[in-house]
PDB file with SEQRES, HELIX, SHEET and CRYST1 records, atoms N, CA, C and O in Angstrom:
SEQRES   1 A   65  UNK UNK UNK UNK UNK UNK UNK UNK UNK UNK UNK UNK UNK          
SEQRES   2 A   65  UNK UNK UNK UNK UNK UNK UNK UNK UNK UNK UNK UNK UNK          
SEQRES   3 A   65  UNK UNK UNK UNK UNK UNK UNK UNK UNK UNK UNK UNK UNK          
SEQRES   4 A   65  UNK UNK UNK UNK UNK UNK UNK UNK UNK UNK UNK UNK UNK          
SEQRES   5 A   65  UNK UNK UNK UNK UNK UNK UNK UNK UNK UNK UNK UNK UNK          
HELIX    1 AA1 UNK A   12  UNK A   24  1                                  13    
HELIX    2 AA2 UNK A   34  UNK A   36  5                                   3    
HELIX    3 AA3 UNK A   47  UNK A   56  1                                  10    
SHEET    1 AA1 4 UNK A  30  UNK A  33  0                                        
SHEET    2 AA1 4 UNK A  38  UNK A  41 -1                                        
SHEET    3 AA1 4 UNK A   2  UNK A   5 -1                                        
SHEET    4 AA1 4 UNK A  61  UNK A  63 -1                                        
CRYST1    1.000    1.000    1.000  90.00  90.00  90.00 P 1           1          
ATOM      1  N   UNK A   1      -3.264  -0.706 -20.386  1.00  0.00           N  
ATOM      2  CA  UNK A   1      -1.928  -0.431 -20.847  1.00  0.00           C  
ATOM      3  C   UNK A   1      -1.104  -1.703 -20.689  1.00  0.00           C  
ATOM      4  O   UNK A   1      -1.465  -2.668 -20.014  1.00  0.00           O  
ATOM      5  N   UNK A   2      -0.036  -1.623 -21.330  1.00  0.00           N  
ATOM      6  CA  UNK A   2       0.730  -2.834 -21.711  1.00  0.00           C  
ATOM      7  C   UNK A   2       2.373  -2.582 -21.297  1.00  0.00           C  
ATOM      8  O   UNK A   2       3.022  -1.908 -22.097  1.00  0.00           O  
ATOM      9  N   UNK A   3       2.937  -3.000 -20.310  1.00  0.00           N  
ATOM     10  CA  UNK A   3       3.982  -3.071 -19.757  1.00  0.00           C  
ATOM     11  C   UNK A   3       5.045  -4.190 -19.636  1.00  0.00           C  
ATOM     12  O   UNK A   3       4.771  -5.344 -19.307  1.00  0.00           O  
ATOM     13  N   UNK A   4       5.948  -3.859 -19.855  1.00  0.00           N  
ATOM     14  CA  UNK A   4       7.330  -4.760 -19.890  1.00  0.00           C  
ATOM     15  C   UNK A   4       7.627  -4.508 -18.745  1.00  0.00           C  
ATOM     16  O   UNK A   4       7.763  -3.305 -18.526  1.00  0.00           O  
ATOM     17  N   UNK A   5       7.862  -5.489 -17.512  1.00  0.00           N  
ATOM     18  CA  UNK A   5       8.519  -5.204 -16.816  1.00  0.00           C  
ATOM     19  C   UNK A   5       9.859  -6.053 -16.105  1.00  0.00           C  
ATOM     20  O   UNK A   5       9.849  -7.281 -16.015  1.00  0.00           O  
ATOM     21  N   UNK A   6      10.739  -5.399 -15.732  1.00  0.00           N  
ATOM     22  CA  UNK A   6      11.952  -6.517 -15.450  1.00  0.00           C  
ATOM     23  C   UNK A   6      11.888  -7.114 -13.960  1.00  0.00           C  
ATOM     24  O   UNK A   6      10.870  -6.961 -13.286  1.00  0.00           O  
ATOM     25  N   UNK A   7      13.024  -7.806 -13.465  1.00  0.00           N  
ATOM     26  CA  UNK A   7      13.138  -8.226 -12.021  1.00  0.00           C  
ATOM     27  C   UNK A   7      12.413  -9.485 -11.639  1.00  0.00           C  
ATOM     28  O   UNK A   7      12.841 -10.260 -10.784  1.00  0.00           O  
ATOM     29  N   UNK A   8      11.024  -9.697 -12.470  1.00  0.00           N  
ATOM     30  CA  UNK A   8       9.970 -10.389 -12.028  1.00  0.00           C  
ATOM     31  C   UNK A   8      10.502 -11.596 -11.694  1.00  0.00           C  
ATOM     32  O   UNK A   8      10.813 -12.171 -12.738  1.00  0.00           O  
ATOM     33  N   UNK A   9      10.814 -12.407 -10.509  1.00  0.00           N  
ATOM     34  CA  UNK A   9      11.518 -13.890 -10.879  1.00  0.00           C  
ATOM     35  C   UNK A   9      10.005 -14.695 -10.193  1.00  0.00           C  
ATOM     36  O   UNK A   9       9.476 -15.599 -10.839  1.00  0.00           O  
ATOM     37  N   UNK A  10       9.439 -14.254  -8.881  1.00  0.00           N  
ATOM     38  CA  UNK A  10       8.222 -15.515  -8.578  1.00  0.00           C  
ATOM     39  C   UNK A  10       6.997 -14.494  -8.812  1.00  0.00           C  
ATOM     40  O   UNK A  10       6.686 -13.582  -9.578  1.00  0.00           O  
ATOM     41  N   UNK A  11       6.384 -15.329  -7.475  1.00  0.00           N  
ATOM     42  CA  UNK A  11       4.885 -15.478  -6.932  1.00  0.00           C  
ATOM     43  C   UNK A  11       4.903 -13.824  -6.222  1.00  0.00           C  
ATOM     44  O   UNK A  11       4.050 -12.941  -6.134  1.00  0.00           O  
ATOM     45  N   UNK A  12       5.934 -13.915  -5.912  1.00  0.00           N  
ATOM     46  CA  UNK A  12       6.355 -12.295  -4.432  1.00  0.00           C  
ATOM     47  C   UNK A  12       6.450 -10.909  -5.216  1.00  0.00           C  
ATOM     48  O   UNK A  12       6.115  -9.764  -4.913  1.00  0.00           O  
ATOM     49  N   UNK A  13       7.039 -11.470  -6.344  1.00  0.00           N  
ATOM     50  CA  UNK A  13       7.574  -9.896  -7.089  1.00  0.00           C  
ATOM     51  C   UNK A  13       6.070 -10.131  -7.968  1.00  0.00           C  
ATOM     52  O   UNK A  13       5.774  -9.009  -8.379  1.00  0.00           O  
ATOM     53  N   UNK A  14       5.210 -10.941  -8.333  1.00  0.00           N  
ATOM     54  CA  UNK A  14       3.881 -10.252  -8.773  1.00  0.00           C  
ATOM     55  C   UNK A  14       3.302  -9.987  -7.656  1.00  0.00           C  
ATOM     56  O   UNK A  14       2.944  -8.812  -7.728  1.00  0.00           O  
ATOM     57  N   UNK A  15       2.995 -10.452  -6.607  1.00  0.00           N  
ATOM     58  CA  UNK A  15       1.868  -9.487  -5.923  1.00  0.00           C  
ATOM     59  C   UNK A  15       2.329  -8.317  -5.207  1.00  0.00           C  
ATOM     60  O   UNK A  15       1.580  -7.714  -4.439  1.00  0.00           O  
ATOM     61  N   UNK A  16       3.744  -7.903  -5.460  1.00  0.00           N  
ATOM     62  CA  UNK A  16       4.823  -6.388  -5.460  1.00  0.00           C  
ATOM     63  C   UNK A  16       4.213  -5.873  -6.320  1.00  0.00           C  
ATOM     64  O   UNK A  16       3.323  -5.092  -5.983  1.00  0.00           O  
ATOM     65  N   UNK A  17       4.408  -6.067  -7.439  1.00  0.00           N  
ATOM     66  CA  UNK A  17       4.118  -5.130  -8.982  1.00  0.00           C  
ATOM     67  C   UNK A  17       2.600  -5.068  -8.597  1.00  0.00           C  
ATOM     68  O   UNK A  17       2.248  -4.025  -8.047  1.00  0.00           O  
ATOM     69  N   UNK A  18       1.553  -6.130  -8.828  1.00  0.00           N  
ATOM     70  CA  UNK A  18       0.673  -5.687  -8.331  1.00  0.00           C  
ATOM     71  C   UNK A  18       0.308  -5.239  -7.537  1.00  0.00           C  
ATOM     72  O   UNK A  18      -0.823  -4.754  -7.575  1.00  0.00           O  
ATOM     73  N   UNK A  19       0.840  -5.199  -6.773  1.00  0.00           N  
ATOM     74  CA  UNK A  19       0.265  -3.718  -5.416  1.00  0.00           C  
ATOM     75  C   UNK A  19       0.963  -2.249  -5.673  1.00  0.00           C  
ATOM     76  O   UNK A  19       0.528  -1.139  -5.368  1.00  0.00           O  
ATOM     77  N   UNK A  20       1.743  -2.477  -6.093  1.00  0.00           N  
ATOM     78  CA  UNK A  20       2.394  -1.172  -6.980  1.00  0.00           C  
ATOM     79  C   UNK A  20       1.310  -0.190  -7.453  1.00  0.00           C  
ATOM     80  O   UNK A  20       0.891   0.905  -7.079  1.00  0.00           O  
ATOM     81  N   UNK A  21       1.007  -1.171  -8.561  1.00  0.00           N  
ATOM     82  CA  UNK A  21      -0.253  -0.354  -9.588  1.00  0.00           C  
ATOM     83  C   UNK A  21      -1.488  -0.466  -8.977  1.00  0.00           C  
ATOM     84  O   UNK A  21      -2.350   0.285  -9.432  1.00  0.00           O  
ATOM     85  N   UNK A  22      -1.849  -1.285  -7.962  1.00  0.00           N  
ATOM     86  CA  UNK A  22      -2.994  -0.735  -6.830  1.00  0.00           C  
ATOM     87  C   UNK A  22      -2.956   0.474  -6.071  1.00  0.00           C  
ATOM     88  O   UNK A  22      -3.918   1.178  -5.765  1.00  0.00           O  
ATOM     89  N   UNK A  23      -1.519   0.681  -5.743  1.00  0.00           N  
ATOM     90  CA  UNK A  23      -1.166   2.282  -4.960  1.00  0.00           C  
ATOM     91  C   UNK A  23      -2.226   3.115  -5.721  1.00  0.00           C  
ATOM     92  O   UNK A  23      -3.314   3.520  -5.313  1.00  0.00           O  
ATOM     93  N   UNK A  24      -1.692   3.254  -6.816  1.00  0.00           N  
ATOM     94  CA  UNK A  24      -2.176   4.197  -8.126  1.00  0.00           C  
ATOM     95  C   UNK A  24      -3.394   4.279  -8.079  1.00  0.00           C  
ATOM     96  O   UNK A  24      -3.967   5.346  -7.856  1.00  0.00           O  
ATOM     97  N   UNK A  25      -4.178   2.833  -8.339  1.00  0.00           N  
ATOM     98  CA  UNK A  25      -5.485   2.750  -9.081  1.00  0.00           C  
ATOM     99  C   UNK A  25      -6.491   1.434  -7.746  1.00  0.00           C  
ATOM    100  O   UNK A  25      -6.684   0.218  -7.719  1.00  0.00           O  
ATOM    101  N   UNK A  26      -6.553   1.633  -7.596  1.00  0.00           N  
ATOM    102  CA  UNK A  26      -7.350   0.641  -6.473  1.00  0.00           C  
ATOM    103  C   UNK A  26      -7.674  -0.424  -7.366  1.00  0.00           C  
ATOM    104  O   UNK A  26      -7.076  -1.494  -7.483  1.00  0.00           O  
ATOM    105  N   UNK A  27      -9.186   0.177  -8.291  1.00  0.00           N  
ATOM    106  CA  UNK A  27      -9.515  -0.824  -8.770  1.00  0.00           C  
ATOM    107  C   UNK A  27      -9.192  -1.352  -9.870  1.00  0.00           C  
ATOM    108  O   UNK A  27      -9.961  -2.176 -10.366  1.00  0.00           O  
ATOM    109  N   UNK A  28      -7.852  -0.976 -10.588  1.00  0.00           N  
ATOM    110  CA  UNK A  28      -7.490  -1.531 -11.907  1.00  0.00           C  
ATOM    111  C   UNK A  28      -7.135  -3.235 -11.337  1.00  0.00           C  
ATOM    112  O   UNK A  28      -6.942  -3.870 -10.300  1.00  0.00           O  
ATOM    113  N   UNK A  29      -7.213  -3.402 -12.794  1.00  0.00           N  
ATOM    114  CA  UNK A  29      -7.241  -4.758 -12.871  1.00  0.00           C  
ATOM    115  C   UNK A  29      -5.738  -4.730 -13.490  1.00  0.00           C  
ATOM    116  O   UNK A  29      -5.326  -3.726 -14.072  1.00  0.00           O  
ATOM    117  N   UNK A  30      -4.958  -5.884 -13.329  1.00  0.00           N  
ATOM    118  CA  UNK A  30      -3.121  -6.654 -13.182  1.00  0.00           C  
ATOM    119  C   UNK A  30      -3.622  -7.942 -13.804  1.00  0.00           C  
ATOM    120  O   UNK A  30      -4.510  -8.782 -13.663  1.00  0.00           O  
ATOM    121  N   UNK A  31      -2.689  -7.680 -14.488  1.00  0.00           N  
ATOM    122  CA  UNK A  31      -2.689  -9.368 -15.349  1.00  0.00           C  
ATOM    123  C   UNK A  31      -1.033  -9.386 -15.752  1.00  0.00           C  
ATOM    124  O   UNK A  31      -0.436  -8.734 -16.608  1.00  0.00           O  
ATOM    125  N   UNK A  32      -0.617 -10.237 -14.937  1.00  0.00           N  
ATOM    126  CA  UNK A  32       1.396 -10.421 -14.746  1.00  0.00           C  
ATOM    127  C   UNK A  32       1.523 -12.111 -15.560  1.00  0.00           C  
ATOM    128  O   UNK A  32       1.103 -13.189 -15.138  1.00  0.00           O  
ATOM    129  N   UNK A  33       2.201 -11.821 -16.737  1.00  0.00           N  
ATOM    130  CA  UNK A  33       2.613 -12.976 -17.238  1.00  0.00           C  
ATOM    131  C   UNK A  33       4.084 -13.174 -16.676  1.00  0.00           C  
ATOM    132  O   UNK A  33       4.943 -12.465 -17.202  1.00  0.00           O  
ATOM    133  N   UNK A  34       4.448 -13.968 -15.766  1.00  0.00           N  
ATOM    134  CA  UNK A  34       5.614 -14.061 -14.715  1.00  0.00           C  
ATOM    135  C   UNK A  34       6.830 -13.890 -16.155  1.00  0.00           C  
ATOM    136  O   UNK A  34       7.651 -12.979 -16.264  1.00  0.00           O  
ATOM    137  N   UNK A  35       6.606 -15.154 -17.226  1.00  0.00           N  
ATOM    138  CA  UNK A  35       7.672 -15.923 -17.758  1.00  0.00           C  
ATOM    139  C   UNK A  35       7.914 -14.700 -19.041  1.00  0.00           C  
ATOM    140  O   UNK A  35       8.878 -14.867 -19.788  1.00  0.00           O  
ATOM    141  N   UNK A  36       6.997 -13.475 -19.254  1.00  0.00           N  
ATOM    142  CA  UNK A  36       7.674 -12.996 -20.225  1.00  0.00           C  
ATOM    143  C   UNK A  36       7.976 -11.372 -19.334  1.00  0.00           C  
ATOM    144  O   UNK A  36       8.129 -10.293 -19.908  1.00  0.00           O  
ATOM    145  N   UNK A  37       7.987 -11.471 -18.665  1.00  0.00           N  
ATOM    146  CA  UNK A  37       7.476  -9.829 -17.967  1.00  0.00           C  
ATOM    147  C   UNK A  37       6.232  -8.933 -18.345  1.00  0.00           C  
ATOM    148  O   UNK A  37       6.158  -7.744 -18.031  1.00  0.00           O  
ATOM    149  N   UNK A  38       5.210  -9.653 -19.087  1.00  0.00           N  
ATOM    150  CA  UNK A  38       4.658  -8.639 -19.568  1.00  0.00           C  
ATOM    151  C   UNK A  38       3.505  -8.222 -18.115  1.00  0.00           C  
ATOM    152  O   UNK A  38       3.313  -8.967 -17.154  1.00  0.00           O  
ATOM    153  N   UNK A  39       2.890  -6.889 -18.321  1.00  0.00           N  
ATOM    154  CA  UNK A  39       1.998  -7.012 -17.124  1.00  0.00           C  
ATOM    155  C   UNK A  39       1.243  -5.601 -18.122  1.00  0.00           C  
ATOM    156  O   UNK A  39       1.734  -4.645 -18.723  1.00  0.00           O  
ATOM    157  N   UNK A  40      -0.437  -6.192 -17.856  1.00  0.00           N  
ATOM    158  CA  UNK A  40      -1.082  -5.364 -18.905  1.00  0.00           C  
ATOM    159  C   UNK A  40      -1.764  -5.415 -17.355  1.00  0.00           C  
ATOM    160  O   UNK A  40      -1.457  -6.127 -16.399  1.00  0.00           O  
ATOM    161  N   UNK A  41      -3.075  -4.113 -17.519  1.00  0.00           N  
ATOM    162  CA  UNK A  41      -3.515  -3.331 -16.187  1.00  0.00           C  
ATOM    163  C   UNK A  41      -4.546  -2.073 -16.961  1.00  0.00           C  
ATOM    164  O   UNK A  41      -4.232  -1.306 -17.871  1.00  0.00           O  
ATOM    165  N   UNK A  42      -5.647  -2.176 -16.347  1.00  0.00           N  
ATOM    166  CA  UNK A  42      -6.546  -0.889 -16.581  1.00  0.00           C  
ATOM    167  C   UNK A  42      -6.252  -0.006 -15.872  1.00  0.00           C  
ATOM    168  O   UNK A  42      -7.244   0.701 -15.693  1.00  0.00           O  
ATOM    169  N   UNK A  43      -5.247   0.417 -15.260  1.00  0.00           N  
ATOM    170  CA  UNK A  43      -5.161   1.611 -14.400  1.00  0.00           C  
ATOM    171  C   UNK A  43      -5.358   2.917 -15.064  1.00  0.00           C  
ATOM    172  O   UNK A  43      -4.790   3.254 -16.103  1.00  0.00           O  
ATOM    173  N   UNK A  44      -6.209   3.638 -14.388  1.00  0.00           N  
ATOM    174  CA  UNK A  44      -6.220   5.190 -14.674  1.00  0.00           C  
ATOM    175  C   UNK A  44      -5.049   6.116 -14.752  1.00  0.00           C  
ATOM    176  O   UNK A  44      -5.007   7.091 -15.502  1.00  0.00           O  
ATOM    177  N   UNK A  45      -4.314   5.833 -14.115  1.00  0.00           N  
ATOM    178  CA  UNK A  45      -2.804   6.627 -14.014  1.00  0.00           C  
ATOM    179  C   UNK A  45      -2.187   6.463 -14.970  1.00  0.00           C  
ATOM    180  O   UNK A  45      -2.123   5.307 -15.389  1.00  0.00           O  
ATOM    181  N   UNK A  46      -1.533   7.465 -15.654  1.00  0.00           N  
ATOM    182  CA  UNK A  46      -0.708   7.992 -16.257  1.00  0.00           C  
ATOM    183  C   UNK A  46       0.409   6.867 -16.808  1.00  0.00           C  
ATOM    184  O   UNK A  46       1.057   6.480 -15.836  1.00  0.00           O  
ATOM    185  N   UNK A  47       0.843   6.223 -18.033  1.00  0.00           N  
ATOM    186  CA  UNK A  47       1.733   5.408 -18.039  1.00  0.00           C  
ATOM    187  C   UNK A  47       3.063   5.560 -17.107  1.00  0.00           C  
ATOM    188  O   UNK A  47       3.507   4.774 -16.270  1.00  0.00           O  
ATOM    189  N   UNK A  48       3.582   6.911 -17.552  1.00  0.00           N  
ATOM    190  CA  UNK A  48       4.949   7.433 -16.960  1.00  0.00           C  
ATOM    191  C   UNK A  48       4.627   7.303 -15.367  1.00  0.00           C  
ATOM    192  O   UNK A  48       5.440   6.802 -14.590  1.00  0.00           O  
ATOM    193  N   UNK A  49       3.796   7.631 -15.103  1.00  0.00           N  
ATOM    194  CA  UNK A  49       3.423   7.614 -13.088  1.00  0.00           C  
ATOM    195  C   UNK A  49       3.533   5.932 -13.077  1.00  0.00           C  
ATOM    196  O   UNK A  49       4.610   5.600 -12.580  1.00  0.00           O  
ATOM    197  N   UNK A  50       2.826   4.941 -13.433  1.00  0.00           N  
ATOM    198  CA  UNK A  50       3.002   3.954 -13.509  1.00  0.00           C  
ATOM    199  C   UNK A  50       4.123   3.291 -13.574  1.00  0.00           C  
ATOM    200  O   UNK A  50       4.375   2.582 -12.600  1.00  0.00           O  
ATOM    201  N   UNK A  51       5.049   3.316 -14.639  1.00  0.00           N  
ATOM    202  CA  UNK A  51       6.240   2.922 -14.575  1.00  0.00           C  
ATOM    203  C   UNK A  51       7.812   3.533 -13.795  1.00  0.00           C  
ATOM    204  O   UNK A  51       8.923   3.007 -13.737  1.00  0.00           O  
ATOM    205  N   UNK A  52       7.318   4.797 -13.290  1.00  0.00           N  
ATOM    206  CA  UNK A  52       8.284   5.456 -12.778  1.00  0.00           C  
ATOM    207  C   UNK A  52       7.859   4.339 -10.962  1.00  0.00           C  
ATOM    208  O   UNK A  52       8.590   3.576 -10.330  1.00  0.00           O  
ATOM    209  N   UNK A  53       6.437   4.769 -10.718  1.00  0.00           N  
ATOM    210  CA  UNK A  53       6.258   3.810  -9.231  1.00  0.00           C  
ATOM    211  C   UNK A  53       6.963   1.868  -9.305  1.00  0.00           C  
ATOM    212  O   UNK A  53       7.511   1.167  -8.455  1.00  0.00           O  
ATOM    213  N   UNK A  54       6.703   1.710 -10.259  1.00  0.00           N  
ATOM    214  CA  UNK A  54       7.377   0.346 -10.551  1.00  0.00           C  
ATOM    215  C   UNK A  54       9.082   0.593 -10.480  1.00  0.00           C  
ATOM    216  O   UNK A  54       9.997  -0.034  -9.945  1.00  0.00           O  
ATOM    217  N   UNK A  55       9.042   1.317 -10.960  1.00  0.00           N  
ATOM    218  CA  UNK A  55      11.313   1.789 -11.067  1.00  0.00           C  
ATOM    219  C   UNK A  55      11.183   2.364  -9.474  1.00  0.00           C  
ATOM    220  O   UNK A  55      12.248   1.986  -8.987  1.00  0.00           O  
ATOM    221  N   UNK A  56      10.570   2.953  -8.594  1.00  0.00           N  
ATOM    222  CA  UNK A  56      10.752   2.983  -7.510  1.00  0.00           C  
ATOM    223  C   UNK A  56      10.909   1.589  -6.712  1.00  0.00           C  
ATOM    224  O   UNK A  56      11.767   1.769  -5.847  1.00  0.00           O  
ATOM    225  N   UNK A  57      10.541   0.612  -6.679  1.00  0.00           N  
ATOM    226  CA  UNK A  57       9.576  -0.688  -6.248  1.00  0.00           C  
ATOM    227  C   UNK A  57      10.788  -1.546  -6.642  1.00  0.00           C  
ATOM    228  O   UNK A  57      10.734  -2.724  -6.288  1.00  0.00           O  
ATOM    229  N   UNK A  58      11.583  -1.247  -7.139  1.00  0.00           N  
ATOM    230  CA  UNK A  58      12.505  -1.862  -7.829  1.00  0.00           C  
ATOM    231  C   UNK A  58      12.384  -2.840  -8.981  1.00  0.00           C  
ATOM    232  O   UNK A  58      13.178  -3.778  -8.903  1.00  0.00           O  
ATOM    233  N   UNK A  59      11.577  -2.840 -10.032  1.00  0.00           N  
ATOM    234  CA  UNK A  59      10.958  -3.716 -11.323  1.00  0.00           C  
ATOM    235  C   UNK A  59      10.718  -2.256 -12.239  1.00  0.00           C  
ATOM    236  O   UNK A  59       9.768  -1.493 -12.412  1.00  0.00           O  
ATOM    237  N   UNK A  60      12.247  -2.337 -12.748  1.00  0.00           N  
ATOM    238  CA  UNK A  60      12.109  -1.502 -14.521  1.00  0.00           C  
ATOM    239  C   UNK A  60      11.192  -1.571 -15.415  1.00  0.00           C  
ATOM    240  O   UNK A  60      10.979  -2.650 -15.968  1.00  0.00           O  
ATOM    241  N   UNK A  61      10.434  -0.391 -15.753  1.00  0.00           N  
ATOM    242  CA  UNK A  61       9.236  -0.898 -16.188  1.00  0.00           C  
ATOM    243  C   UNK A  61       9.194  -0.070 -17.811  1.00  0.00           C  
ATOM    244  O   UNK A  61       9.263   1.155 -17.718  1.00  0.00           O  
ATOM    245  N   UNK A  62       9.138  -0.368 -18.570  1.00  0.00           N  
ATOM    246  CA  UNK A  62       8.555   0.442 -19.724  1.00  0.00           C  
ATOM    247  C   UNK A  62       7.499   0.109 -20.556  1.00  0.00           C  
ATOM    248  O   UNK A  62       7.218  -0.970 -21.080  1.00  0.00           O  
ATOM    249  N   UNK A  63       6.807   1.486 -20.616  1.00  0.00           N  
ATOM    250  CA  UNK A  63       5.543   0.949 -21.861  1.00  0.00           C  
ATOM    251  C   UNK A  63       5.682  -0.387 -22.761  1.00  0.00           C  
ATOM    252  O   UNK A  63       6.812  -0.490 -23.239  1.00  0.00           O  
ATOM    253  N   UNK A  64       4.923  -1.285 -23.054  1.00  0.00           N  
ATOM    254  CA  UNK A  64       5.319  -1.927 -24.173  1.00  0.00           C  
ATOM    255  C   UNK A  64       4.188  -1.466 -25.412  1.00  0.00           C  
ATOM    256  O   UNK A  64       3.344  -0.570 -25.399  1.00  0.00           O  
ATOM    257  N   UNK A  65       4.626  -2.696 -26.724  1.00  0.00           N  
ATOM    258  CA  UNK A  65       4.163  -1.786 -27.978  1.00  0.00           C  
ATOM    259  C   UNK A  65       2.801  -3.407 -28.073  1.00  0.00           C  
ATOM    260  O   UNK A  65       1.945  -3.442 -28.957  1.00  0.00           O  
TER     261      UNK A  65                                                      
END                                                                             
């Protein structure tokens, strides 16, 4: 899945987001492009579970297209 997400400014808020979507999925795989927000991820979970745990975490997250 393919995610927009906001907040992202370094190194700290990706391995946040990525541990985020580790909560979820252990072994999905995170791929965080810092400079556009995008963050694509094999996680098994549910988009909406996904991006709602990221809006917890504080990094607004919505599906992207």
């Amino acid at each position: 899945m393919k995610l927009q997400v906001e907040g992202m400014t370094c190194g700290g808020c990706v391995k946040a987001v990525t541990n985020i979507i580790h909560e979820l999925d252990d072994a999905a795989e995170v791929t965080v492009d810092l400079a556009t927000g995008v963050v694509q991820t094999t996680a098994k979970a549910d988009a909406d579970a996904v991006c709602e745990a990221l809006d917890d975490g504080g990094f607004p997250a919505r599906v992207s297209d």
